[in-house]
N, C-alpha and C positions, 0 to 999 in steps of 0.2 A: 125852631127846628128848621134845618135848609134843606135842601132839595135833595143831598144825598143821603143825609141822614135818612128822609122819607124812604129813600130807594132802595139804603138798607133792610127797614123794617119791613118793604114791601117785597123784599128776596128772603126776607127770615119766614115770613107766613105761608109766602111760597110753597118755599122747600117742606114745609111743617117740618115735626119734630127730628121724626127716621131722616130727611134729607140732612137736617143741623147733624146729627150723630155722624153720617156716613161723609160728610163735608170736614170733621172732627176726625175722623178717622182717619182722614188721607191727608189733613194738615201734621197728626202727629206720626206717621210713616209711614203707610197701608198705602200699597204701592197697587193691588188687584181685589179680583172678586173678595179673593181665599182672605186676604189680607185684612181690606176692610169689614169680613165677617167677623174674624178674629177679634178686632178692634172695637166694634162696635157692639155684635152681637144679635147685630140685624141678617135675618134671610135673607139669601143672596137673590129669590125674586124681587126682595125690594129693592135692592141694591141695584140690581138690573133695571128697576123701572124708574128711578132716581138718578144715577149717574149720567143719562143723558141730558136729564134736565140740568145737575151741575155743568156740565159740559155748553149745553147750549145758550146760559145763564154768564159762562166761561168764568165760572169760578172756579171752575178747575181745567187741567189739559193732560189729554194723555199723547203721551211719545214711548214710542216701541212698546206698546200694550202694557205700560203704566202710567198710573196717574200720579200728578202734582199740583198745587194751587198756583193760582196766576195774584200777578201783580192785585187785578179787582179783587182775587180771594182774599187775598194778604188783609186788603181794607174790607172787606167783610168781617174777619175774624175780629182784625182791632176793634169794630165796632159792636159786635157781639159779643168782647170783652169787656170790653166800657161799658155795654148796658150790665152784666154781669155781676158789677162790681158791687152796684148798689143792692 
């Protein structure tokens, strides 16, 4: 296992579950609060208390009061993909 792998798994136990959902949300197009409730079907207090830690984690960014994943998200995801598979 290398050093990012590690770092992935140590941003997945992080976030726990509700953060992987609302991280999930705003990869497939949940652009706000409303959005990623929609999507996800998490209360928007958790969402509220999770999105700064994506944000501070910078796996995601928000511009003009939506969000988007960042390049790290991108390799987040592929690698919560690949664990996925098996």
């Amino acid at each position: 296992m290398d050093n990012e792998e590690e770092t992935h798994d140590d941003l997945k136990y992080l976030l726990g579950n509700m953060g992987v959902e609302i991280f999930y949300a705003i990869v497939n197009g949940a652009r706000n609060f409303e959005t990623i409730k929609l999507f996800s079907g998490i209360p928007i207090a958790c969402i509220r208390g999770r999105v700064p830690v994506l944000l501070n984690l910078k796996l995601i960014e928000e511009q003009n009061e939506e969000y988007s994943i960042t390049k790290k998200g991108r390799r987040f995801k592929q690698h919560l993909d690949n664990k996925n598979r098996y």
